[in-house]
N, C-alpha and C positions, 0 to 999 in steps of 0.2 A: 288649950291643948296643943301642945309642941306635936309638929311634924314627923319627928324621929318616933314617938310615943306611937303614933297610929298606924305607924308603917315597920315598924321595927319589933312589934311585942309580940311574942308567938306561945303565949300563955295567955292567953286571951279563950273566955267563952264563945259561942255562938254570936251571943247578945251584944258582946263588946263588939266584935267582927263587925254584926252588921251595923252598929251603930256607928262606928271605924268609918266602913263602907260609904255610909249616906253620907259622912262630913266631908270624905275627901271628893265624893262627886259633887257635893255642893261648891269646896272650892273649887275643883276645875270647872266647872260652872260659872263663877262669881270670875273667874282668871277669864273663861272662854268670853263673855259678856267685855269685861272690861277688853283683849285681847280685838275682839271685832269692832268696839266704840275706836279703839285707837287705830286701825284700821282704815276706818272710814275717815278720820280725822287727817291722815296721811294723803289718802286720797283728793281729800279736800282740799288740802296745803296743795298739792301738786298742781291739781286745776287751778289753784289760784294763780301759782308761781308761770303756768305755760298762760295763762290770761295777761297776766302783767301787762306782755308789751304787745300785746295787741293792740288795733284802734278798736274805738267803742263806734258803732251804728244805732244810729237810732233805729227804731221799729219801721219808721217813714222809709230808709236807709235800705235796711234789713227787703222790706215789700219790694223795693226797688229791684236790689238785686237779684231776687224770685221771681218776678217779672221779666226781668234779663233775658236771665235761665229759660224760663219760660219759653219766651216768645222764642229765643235760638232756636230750640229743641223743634217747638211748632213750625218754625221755618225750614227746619231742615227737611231735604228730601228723602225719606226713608223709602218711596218707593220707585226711586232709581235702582234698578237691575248693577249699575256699574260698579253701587256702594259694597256690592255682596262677592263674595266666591264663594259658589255654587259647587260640589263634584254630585255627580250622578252617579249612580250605577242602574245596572238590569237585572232585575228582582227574578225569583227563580219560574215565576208563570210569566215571563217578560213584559214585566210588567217597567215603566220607568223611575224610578226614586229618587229623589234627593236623598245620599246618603251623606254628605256637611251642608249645613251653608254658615258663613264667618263672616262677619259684619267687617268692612278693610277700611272706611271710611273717619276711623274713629278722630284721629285727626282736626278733619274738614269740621267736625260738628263741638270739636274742643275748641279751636279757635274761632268758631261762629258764638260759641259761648261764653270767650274770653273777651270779642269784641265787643258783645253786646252790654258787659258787666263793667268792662275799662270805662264804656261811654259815660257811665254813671259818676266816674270819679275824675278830678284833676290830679295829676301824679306831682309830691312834692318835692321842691328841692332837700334832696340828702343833705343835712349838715355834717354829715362825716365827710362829703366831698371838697368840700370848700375849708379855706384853713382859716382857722379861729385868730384873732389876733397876738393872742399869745402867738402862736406859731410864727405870725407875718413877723413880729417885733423880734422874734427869734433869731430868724432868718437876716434881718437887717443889722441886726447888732452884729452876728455872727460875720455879717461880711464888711464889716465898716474897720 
């Protein structure tokens, strides 16, 4: 049944209508279905593509730096007064309130958790820093 036929005939009974009706919600259906599969499949592709050039951890790897994380976080002092800005005010039976307090510290407990997680890894030499031989033979032809 052509497309133009189900949407275009306006000499149609009841019967045809709804029969009209269910086909084309069946295809947008069958469209929506395939529409959301392809979808997900894009998403899929994406996560693969921003994975690529990751490094892979192992699970042992992965514990470790949880652990890290961890133990920083545990170590840090949350109940230093110094970490906070506090403002008060006076309630209306004078009473006293904290009406902010704002965590200022956020910093101090980023790099307790950046050092904790560096310790974990050796940092390698960049091969983009260092020039390929191609480049040295380059260089050397080019001034000879």
């Amino acid at each position: 049944m052509k497309m133009d036929n189900i949407i275009n005939n306006n000499d149609m009974d009841k019967e045809q209508l709804e029969t009209n009706l269910a086909a084309l919600e069946l295809l947008l259906n069958e469209h929506n279905d395939k529409a959301i599969d392809y979808k997900a499949q894009i998403a899929q592709v994406k996560r693969d593509i921003e994975d690529l050039n990751k490094p892979e951890l192992t699970p042992m790897q992965l514990d470790g730096v949880y652990e890290a994380i961890e133990s920083a976080v545990n170590d840090f002092d949350f109940d230093d007064t110094d970490n906070y800005h506090i403002e008060y005010e006076l309630d209306y039976d004078s009473r006293v309130n904290a009406q902010s307090l704002e965590f200022q510290n956020s910093s101090e407990l980023v790099e307790k958790i950046v050092e904790n997680v560096t310790r974990l890894f050796k940092e390698a030499e960049c091969p983009e820093d260092e020039p390929t031989a191609e480049q040295i033979n380059k260089t050397t032809t080019d001034n000879s």
